[in-house]
N, C-alpha and C positions, 0 to 999 in steps of 0.2 A: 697495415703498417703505418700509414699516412694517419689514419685517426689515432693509433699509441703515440707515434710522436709527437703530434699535436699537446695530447695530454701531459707528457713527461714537461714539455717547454714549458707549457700552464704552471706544472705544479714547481719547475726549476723557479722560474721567476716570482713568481706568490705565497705557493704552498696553500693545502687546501685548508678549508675552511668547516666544518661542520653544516651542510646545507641546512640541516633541520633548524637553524638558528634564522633564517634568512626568512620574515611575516609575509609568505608567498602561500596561494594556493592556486597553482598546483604547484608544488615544490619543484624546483628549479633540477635539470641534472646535473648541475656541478658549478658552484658559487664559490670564489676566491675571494678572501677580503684582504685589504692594504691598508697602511697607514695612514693615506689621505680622506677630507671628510670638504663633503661639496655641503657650502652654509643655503642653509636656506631664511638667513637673517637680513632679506633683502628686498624692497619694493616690485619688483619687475625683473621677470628675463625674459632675455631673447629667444626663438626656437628658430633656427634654417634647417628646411626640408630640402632633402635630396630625392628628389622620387621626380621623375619625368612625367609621370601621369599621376596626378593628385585625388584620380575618381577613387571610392570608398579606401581613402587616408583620411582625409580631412576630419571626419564624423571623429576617427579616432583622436586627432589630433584636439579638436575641442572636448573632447573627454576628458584629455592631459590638461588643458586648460581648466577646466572648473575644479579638476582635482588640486594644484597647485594652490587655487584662489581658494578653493574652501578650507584644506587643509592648512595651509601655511600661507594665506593672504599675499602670496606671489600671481601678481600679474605676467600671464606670457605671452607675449607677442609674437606672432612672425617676423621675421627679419629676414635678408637677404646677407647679412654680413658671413663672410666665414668665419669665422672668431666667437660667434654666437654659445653661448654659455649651454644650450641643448641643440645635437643632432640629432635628426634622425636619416635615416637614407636607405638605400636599395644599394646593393653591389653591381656597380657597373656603370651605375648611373652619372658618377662626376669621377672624374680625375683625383680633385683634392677630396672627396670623400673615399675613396679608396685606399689614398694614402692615409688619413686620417685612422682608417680601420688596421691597415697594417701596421701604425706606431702603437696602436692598441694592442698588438699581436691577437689580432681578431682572425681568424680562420672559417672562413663562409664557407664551407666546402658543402658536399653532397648529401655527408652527414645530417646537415642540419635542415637541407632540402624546403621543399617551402612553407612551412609551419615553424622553422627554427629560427633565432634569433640569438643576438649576443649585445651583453649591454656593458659600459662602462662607466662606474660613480668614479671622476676624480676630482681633485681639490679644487679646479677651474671648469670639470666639463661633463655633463652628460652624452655618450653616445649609445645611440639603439642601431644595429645595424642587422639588413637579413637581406635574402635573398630575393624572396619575393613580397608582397603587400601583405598577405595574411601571416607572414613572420614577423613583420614591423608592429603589424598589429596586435600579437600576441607580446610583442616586446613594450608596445606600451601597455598592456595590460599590466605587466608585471612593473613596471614603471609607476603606474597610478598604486598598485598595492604594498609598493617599497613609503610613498608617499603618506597612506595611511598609517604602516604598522610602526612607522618612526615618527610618527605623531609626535610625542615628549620628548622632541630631541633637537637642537636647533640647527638641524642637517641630515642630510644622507651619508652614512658608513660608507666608505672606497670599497669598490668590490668591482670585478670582470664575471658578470652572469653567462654562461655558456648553457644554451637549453632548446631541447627539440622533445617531438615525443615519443614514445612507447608504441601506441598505437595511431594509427594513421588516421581511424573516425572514430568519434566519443560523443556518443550520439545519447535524447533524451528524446523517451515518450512520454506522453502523459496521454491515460485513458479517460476521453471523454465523453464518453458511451454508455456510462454505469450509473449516473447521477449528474454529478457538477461539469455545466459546458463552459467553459471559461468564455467571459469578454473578449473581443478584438485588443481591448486595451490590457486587458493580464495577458493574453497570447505576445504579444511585442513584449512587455514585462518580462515576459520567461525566456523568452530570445534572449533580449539584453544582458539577464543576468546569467545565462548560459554561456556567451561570449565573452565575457570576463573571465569567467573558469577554463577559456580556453578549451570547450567542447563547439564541435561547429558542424551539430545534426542537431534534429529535432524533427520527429513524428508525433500523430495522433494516434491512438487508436479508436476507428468509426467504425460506427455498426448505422445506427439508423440517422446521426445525426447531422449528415449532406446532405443540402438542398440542393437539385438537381432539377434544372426547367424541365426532364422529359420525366423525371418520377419526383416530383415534390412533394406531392401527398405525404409520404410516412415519415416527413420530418417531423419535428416539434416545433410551432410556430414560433414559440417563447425560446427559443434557445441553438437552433440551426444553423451550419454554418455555410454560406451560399457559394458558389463557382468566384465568383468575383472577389470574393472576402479572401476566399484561399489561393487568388494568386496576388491580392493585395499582400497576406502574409509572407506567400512564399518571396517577393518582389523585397519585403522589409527585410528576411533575416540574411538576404544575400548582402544586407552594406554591413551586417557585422559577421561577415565568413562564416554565417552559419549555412548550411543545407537545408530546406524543408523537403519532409519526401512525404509524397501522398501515400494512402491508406486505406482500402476497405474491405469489412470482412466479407471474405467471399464463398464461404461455405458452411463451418457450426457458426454459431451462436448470433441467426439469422430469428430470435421469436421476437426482437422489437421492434423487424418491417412485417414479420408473417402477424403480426396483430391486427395491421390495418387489412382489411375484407378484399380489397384490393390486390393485397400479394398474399393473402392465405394460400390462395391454390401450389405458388409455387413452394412450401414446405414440404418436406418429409414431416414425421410425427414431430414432436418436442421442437429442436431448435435448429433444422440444417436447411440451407435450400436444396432441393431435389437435383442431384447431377444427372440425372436421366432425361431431363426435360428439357426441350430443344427451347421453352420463354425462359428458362433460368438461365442459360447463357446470354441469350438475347438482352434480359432485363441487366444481366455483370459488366455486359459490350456499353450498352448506352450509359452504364455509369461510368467507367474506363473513359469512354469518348467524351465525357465533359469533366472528370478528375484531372486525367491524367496530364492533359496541356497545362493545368493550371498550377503544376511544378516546374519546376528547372530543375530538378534531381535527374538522376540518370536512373533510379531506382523508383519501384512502384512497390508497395507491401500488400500482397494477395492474401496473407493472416494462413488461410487454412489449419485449423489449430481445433484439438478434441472436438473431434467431427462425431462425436458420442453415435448419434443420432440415424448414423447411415446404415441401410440396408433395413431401417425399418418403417419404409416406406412405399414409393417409388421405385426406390433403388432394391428392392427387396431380391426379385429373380434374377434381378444381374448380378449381386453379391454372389449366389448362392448359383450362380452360372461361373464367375473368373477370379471370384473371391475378394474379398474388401479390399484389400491393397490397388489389386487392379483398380477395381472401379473411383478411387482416390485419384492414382495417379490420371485415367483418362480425364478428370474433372479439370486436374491441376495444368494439366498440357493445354487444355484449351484456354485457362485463364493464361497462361504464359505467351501461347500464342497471342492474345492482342498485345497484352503488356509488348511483346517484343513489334508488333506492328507497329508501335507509338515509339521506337528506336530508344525503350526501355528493357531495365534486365529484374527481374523478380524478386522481391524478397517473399519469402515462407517461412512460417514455423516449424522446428526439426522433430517438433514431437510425437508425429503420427509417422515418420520415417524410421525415426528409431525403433518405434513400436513393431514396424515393419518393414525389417533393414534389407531386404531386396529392392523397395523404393530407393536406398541410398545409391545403388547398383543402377536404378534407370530412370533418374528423374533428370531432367538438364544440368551440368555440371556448370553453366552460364546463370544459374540460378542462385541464388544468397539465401544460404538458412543461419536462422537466427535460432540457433540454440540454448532454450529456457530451463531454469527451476532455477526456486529461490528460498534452497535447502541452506544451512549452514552446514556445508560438507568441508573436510578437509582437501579432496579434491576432484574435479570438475572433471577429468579427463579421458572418462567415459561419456560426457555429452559432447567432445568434442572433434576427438581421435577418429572415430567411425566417418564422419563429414571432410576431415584434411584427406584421411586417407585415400579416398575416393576424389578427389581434387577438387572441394565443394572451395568456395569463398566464404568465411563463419562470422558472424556476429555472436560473440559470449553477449550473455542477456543474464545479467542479476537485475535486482529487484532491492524497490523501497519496499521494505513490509508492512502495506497498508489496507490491505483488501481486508475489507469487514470488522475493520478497528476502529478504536477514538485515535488512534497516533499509530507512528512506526514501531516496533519492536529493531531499537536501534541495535542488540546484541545478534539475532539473526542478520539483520542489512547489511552489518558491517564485515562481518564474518561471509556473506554471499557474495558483497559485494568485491570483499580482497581477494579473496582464492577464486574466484571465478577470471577475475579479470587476469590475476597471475599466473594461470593457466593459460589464457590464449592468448599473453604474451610469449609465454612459452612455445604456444603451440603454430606461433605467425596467424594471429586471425587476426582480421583487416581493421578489426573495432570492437567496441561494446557499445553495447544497447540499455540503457539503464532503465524501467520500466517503473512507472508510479500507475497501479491499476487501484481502479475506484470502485471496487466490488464493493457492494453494499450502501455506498452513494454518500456516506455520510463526512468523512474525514477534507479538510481542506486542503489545499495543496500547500499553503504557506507553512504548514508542519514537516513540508517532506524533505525542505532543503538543503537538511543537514545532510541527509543520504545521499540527494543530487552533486552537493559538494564533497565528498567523500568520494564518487564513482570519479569526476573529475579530476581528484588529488590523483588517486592511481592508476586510471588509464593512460594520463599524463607521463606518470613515472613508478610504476610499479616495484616495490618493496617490500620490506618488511615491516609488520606493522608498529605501529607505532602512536595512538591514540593520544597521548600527552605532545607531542610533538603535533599533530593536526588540533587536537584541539586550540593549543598555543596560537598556531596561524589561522587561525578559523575565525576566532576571536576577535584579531587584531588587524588581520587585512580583510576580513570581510564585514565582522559585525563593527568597527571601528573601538574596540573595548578591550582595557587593557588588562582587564580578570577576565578568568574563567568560567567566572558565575554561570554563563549562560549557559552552557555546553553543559556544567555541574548541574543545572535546575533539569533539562531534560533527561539525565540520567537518572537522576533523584525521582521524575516523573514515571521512569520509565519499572523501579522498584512496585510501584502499585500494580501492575500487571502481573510480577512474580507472588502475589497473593493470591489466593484460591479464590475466593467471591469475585475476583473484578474477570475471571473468565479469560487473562493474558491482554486485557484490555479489549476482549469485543468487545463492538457495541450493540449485540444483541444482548448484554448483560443492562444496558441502560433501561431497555423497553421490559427487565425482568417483570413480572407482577407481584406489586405490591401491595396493590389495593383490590380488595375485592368485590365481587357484586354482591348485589344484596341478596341474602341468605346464605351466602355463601361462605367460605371460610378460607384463609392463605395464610401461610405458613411462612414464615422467615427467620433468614438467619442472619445476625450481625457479627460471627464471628469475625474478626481480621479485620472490619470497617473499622473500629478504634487507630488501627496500623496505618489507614488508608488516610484519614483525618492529618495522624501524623505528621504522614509525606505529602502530603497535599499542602500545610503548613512550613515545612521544611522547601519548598519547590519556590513555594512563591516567595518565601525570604531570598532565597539565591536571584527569583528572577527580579525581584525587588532592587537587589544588590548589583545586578548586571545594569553596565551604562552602553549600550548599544549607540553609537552616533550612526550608522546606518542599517539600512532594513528594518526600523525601528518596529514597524508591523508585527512582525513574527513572534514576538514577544505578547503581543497582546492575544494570538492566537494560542499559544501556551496558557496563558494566564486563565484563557475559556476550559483547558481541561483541566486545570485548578479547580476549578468554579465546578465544572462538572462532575468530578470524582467528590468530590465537598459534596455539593446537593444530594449524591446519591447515599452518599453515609446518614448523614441528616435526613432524609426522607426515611430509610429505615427505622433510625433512634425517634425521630419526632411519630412515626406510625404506632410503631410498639407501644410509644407510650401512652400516646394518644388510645389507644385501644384496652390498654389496664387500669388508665386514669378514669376510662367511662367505666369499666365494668366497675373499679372502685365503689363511682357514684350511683351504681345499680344497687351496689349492696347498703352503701348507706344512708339513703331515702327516703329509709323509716325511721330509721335510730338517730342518724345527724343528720338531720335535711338539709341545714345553712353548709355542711361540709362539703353537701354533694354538688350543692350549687354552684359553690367554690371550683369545685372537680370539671363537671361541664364549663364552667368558663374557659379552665385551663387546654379543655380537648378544643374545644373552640379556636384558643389562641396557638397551639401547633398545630394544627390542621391550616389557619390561615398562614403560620411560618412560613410551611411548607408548600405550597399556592405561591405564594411570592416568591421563591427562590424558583419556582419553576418557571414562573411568568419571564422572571429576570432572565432565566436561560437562554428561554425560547426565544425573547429579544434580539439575545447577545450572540445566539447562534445565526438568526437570520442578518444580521447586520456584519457580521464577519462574513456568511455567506456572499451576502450582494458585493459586498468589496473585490472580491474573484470570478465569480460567475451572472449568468443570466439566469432569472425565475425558476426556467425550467429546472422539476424533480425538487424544486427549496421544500414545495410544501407537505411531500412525503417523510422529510423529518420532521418539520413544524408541526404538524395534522399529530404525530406522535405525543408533541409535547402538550400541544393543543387537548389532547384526547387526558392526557393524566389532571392538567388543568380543568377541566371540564369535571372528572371522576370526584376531584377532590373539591371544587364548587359543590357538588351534590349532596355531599357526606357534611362539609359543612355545613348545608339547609335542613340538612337529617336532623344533623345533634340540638341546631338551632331551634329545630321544629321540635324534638326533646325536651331545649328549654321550656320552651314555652307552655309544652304539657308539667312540667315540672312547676311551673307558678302557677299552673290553674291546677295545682293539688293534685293531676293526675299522675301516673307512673310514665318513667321512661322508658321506650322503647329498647327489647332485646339488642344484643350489639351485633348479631347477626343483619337486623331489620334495619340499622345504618351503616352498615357496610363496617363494620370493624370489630369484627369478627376476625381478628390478627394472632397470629400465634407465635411465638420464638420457638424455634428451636436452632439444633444446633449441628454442623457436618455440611459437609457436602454430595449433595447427591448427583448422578448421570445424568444430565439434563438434555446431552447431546448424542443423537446415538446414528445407525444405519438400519434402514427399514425399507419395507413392502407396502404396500396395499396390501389387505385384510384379506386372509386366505379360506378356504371355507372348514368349516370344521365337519370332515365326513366323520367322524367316528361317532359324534355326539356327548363328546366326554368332555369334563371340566377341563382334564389337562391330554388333549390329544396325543395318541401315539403314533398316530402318522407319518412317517418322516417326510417332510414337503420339499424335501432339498438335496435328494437323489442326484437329481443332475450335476449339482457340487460339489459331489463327494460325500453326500449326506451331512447332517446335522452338525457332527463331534468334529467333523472334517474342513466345514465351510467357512471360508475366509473371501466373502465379499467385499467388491470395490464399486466405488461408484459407477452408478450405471450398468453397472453389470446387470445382465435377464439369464433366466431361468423359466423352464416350462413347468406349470403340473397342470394333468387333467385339459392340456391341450390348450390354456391360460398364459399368456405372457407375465412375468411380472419382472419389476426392475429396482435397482435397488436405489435408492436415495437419501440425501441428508436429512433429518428430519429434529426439531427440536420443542423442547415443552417451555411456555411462558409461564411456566410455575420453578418455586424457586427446587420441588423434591417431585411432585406426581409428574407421570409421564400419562395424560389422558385423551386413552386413547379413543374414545368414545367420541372425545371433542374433535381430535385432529381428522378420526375419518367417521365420520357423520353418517352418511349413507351404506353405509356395511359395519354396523358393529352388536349384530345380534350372532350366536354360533359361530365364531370365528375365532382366525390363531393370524396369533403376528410374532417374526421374529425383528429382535434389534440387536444390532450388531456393534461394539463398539472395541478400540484396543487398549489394553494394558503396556505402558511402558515401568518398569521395574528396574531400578539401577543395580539387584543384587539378588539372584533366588532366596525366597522368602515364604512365606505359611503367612497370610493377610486374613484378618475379620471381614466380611462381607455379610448385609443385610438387605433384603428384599423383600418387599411387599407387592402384594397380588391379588386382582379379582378377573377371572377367580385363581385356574391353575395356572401354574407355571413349571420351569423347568432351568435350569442355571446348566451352557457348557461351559469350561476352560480349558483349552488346550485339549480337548480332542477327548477331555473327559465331562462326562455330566456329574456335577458337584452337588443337586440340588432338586427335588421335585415338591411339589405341593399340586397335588391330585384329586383336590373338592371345590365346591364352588364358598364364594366366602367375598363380603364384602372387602373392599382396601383399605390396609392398616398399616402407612408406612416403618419399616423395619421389622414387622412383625414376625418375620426369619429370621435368626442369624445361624452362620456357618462360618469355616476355615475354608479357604482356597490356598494354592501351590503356583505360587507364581516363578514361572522362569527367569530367569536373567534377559533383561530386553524386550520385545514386544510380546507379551499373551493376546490370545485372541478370545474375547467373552461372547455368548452368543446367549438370547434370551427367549425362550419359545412362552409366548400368554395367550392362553386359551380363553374364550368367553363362551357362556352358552343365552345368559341374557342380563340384563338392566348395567349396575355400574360395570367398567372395563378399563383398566386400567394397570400403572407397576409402579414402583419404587427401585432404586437399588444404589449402593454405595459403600465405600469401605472405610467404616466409619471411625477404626484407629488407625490412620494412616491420611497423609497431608497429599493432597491430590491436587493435581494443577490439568487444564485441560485445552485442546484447540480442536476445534469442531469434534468429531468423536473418538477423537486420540488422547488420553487420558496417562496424566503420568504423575507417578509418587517421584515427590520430593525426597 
């Protein structure tokens, strides 16, 4: 009753205002504006604080000052005067600031609790008022970003700001365990800019990369981050209200300590450490006991998260004694037990609980699950509901979507990001968790901040969405820019991933193969790169066009996937051509020699084009690197670009070494013997699928009738997931991601080396279909093969026979929604290998999930 009438008096006396108007982010909850306008057409003001204890004020308070003097060349002083042109204060703290707050018709109440604040622009006075220091501070935040976004105006708009938040913690991780370890000095960077946004957590997530005095060893020298560092950090983000909460994974995704000889012993197979083992607890304790002090957090993050791995190890008889769930939870009880020694409470991932919702039933309810995926669903509250219900504490966890990309797919983030979060507002969860995970090691973090700003706008104040309205204050209180440009340049960016060739923007599409070895022969397509050229020009006029006055950086890290979507169209056009312009010169050698010679210069000079734009890459990638991070993991993208530099130096010496036989009268070498041996064609083929190890082929037949997949229902039936095993013939085998660095053949000869005489592999990948429909499909195969979909086989080829991409076609029946294809290829001996694709039909794909446009 006390907060509606507050509100009514608000809107009696002012009447409200359109928030969305107000160059805030996080948008304010309830901004009134008035007739008066405080000038800021003035040498100097005064500021009197009201705060009886000035410890972590002050920081904030010269924040306001630089903000003043950069933006509007106003000097502000301290002062003692009451009269002073900016207050700020704490309730309780003075008499006349009290009163001051009441002629404001300021209401501090509970509501606003201590992260709230209330601000007032009038014609003679700034007041910031809050309850507690981290309210004031969140009040100058919004105070320096009123400063920026009315840049062109010779004053502040009257307005009475009333704002608290939504959620209580609005926490950011960044994974630094996949690749890129950030500096000390970007770690404080991220803090800073996180507190401005008014979010005031911040985790890692660590796998191997704490240095630890009793287990040092399986750090990385180049890149570590020591006991000391981490409570220097933790010691920094506490003067801008933020939290840091310690981190380490303590059960999957344990193979980047189990590499070093040292802790092998303690693994299960692939990536878990052993819960059965009395040194795996022992080795989690001595990290806890030198982690854990070196937070002030009341929470500790145990991870426990796709523990794939267990029961097929160590763990093997106990699983198959009290069943995998059990043997989880006994693992996680002991990790909670120290956490709770250290007068800490647990955070865990909710994924392995759901999976096995009797965990939710007996896991400590003094526990904190953070409830992941970073689906674009409409709604969230089936990850959420099962954890309130049973009385858990939840962190909703959306996601930048960056794992295994050159950038975010900002149409999934944003979409994850809002209905996730508007859900456990709904649902009372304590916070969100915003996740930037660095799978595949390549992407930089100064791409991701648009996401990181966006979790912030709405954890803050969760709505309806509204994207012109955030871009607007995105722009203007953060980037200091009074267009749009910027915001428009990465959507505009974000178009080239909705093309087929760029693979949604992985960047395993960068390291595609282009260039071939010699004798060999690679196939490519330029379909859709013309498209890509396009919007690559289109991005960089808009970021051209954007005037960013701060965070100027970020801009130049856009500008690098310019640069990189550019190189990789161009390496295709300058390859092709370079490869017809020699054969050209093959044919006319005898008939026009002077032509041919002409012709080699030109393969010459795109070949060297194409060297230099890589060279420039390679540069500009590791100099944007080192600007965020340490060494460590730089040179496994480098070594990449490094290795195509290097291919295409060779092939240069090739054609060179051509010429030169070309002046001494002789002939030039086939185009296979210098590597360009290149071919166009045209479609998109499955590049990316689900697969085994090589199974044996007992029947002896080109296309096995075997069925190897009994245990899943059989063949027509089988719909594998990662990880998933299956027995035959008393043989484990499991299912994994697996992909071909050619742009159409899947060879498999190549990929498993050691088993690929008499044998059968299936690959598994899905059809998404916006409509039932009859689709063209074409495959190629040495030798047989077999095509399922949907529970029926479409397709067999029963001899042996070298591979001839497409050299089948057929009709399939596709469902409305996902089909499931399943591809059985039998070998008996020499090439082994398949093709397949649907070749009238526009396909778009994310790892083996394939969907017509």
């Amino acid at each position: 009753m006390k907060k509606l009438l507050s509100i009514i008096i608000f809107t009696i006396l002012f009447g409200f205002a359109e928030a969305s108007e107000i160059p805030v982010i996080p948008l304010p909850k309830q901004v009134v504006y008035n007739n008066s306008k405080f000038s800021l057409e003035v040498s100097e003001l005064n500021l009197k604080l009201f705060v009886k204890d000035t410890n972590h004020v002050m920081h904030g308070v010269s924040e306001l000052q630089v903000e003043f003097k950069r933006w509007h060349n106003v000097d502000v002083n301290l002062s003692e005067n009451q009269n002073a042109q900016i207050i700020l204060g704490l309730k309780g703290s003075n008499r006349n600031f009290d009163k001051l707050c009441k002629e404001a018709n300021f209401n501090l109440d509970n509501e606003l609790g201590e992260q709230g604040y209330q601000l007032q622009v009038s014609n003679d006075r700034i007041i910031v008022a809050a309850n507690k220091k981290q309210g004031l501070y969140y009040g100058i935040q919004t105070l320096k970003q009123l400063l920026r976004g009315f840049l062109d105006q010779s004053g502040l708009p009257g307005m009475i700001v009333r704002d608290y938040p939504d959620l209580k913690y609005r926490i950011l991780m960044d994974d630094i365990s996949r690749g890129p370890i950030p500096t000390m000095e970007f770690m404080k960077y991220q803090i800073r800019r996180i507190a401005e946004l008014k979010m005031n957590g911040m985790t890692h997530y660590v796998e191997h990369v704490v240095k630890t005095k009793k287990h040092g060893a399986f750090a990385p020298p180049d890149g570590s981050i020591t006991i000391e560092e981490w409570k220097e950090l933790s010691d920094y983000a506490k003067k801008y209200f933020v939290t840091l909460v310690g981190s380490f994974q303590s059960f999957g995704h344990f193979q980047s300590i189990q590499n070093h000889p040292k802790y092998a012993p303690l693994a299960e197979s692939g990536s878990l450490i052993s819960p059965v083992l009395p040194e795996s607890i022992e080795f989690l304790r001595d990290i806890y006991e030198e982690m854990i002090p070196a937070f002030d957090s009341p929470w500790f993050a145990i991870n426990c998260d796709e523990t794939f791995d267990l029961g097929r190890g160590y763990s093997k008889q106990l699983v198959e004694e009290i069943g995998y769930a059990q043997v989880y939870k006994k693992h996680v009880l002991k990790l909670n037990d120290i956490v709770k020694h250290h007068g800490k409470r647990s955070w865990i991932w909710g994924d392995i609980m759901l999976q096995y919702p009797e965990l939710i039933d007996q896991l400590p309810k003094d526990m904190i699950v953070g409830t992941w995926t970073y689906d674009s669903r409409d709604s969230f509250d089936e990850f959420i509901i099962p954890f309130k219900e049973k009385g858990f504490e939840v962190l909703v966890v959306p996601g930048v979507l960056n794992s295994s990309r050159t950038m975010p797919d900002w149409n999934q983030t944003v979409i994850n990001i809002h209905n996730f979060i508007r859900d456990g507002v709904k649902h009372n969860a304590m916070g969100f968790l915003n996740t930037v995970w660095d799978d595949g090691g390549f992407a930089f973090f100064s791409l991701d901040w648009y996401g990181v700003v966006y979790s912030a706008d709405q954890g803050w104040y969760s709505r309806e969405m509204n994207l012109e309205s955030f871009h607007h204050r995105f722009n203007r209180s953060i980037n200091v820019d009074n267009s749009n440009n910027f915001t428009d340049a990465l959507y505009k960016l974000l178009e080239i991933g909705e093309l087929s060739p760029t693979g949604r923007m992985s960047q395993k599409v960068v390291w595609l193969k282009v260039l071939p070895e010699k004798y060999e022969s690679v196939n490519i397509s330029i379909d859709e790169w013309d498209q890509v050229l396009n919007l690559c020009d289109e991005a960089e006029e808009l970021l051209n066009n954007s005037s960013p006055q701060l965070y100027t950086e970020q801009k130049e890290y856009f500008q690098f996937i310019v640069e990189l979507y550019r190189s990789m169209a161009k390496k295709r056009y300058n390859m092709i051509d370079a490869a017809d312009v020699y054969k050209e010169a093959s044919i006319l050698q005898d008939t026009v020699p002077e032509n041919s010679r002409k012709l080699l210069l030109k393969v010459l000079e795109l070949i060297s084009d194409t060297k230099q734009m890589q060279i420039k890459l390679a540069a500009k990638y590791k100099s944007l690197w080192l600007k965020e991070n340490h060494t460590y993991s730089l040179m496994k993208i480098v070594d990449q670009f490094n290795k195509e530099i290097d291919d295409l130096n060779e092939i240069e010496k090739l054609v060179f070494d051509a010429l030169k036989l070309f002046d001494s009268g002789l002939y030039i070498p086939n185009p296979n013997e210098v590597r360009l041996e290149i071919n166009q064609v045209s479609g998109k083929y499955f590049r990316e699928w689900m697969m085994i190890n090589p199974l044996p082929n007992d029947d002896n037949l080109p296309s096995s009738q075997i069925d190897y997949l009994v245990e899943m229902g059989g063949e027509k039936n089988a719909k594998p997931k990662v990880t998933q095993e299956f027995f035959y013939d008393s043989q484990k085998y499991r299912w994994r991601r697996v992909e071909t660095e050619y742009f159409d053949v899947v060879n498999l000869a190549e990929l498993f080396p050691d088993k690929n005489e008499n044998t059968v592999m299936y690959a598994h990948a899905t059809i998404n279909s916006p409509i039932s429909q009859v689709v063209k499909a074409s495959v190629g195969s040495a030798d047989g093969v077999k095509v399922f979909i949907n529970s029926n086989m479409v397709f067999e080829f029963d001899r042996t026979r070298t591979l001839s991409p497409d050299e089948d076609s057929f009709d399939i029946k596709l469902n409305e929604g996902v089909n499931h294809l399943l591809l059985k290829i039998t070998q008996l001996s020499g090439e082994w290998g398949f093709t397949f694709r649907l070749p009238e039909s526009k396909v778009q794909n994310s790892k083996n999930r394939y969907y017509i446009r």
